[in-house]
N, C-alpha and C positions, 0 to 999 in steps of 0.2 A: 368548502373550496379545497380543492387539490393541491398538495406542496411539496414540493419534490426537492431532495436532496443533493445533490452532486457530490458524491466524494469523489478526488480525486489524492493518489496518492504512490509512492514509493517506498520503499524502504528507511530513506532519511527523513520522508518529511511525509507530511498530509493534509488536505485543505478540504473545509466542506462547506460547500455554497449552498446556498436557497434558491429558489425558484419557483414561481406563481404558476408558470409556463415556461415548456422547453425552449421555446423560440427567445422567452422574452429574456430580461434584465437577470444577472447571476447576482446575488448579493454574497458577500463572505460572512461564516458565520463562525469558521473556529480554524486554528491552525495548528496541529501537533508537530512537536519533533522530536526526532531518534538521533541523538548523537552518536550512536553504537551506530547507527545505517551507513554513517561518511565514512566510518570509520573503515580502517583495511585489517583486516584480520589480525596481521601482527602487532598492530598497536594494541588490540583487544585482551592479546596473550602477555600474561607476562613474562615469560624467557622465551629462549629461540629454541625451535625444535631438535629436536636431537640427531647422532646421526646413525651412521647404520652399512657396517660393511657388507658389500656384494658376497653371496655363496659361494665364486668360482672369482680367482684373482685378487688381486692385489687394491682393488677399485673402492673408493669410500663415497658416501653420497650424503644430502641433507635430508632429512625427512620431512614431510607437507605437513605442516601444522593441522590440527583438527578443526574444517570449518563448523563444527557443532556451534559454537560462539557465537557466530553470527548469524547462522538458522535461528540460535534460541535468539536473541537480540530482534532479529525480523518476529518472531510469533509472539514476544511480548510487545512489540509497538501495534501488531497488527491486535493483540489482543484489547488495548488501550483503546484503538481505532471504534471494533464494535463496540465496547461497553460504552461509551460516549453516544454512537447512534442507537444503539437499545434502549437507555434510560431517554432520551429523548421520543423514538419513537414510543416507549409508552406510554409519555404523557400526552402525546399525540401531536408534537412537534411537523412532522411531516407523514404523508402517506405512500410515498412513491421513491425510491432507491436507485440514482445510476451510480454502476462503478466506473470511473478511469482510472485504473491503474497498469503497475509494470507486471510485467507477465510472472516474474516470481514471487510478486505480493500481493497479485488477484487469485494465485493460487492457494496461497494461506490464508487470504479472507473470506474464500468459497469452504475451504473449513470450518472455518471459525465461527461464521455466519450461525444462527439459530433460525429454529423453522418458520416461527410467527417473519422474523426480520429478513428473511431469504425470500419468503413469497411477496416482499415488497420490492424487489429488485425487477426493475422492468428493463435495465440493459447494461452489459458488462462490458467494456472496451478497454481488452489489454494493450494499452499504451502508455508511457512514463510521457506528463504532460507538465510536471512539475518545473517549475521556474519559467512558464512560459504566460503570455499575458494572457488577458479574461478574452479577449479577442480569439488567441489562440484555442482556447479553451473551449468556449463557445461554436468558434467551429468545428471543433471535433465534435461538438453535440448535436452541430446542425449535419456534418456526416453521417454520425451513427443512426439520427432518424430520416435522414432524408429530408431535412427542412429547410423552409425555406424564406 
């Protein structure tokens, strides 16, 4: 029998559901989360960036902190993410992968992703569906296949 996974997921958090069939019933099966995700950059850093006189004039300005912090913070949750559905897929937990996530933590899981656990993905829908009901959820699934 066929089992399919639903992750859905952002940068703060992530939910991955079961299911027998697309159409039918989601069950919850595990919930991660990234407190680094909520977080805003500054809080991540410890001091305030520095500053940095203009070349021409009298003008002084602040400098943009390095979002490095929170890329690496996003690529270790996302890394968390797969090793949860790898070891599971290899025990043969599920056979079939959709993604919903946010457009810039479907892009680091299309990395991350391994070959065996990438050609189980049957469909990837960048959209952040996070904090929203199974209902909600669900529908996005019956969009992305057209069901009905």
């Amino acid at each position: 029998m066929t089992t399919t996974w639903i992750l859905v997921a952002n940068q703060a958090e992530a939910q991955v559901y079961s299911s027998r069939q697309l159409s039918g019933e989601l069950t919850l099966v595990k919930t991660l989360t990234n407190e680094e995700g909520a977080a805003h950059t500054r809080d991540l850093i410890s001091d305030a960036p520095g500053r940095a006189y203009n070349r021409t004039g009298p003008g002084r300005h602040g400098m943009e902190p390095d979002t490095g912090v929170k890329e690496e913070g996003r690529r270790r949750f996302v890394k968390e993410m797969i090793e949860l559905l790898e070891n599971t897929h290899l025990k043969g937990g599920f056979n079939q992968l959709v993604i919903l996530a946010a457009p810039g933590v479907l892009g680091v899981i299309r990395k991350t992703l391994s070959d065996g656990l990438a050609r189980t993905v049957i469909k990837e829908v960048p959209k952040d569906v996070i904090g929203q009901s199974m209902d909600k959820i669900q529908g996005q699934l019956q969009r992305a296949f057209q069901l009905k």
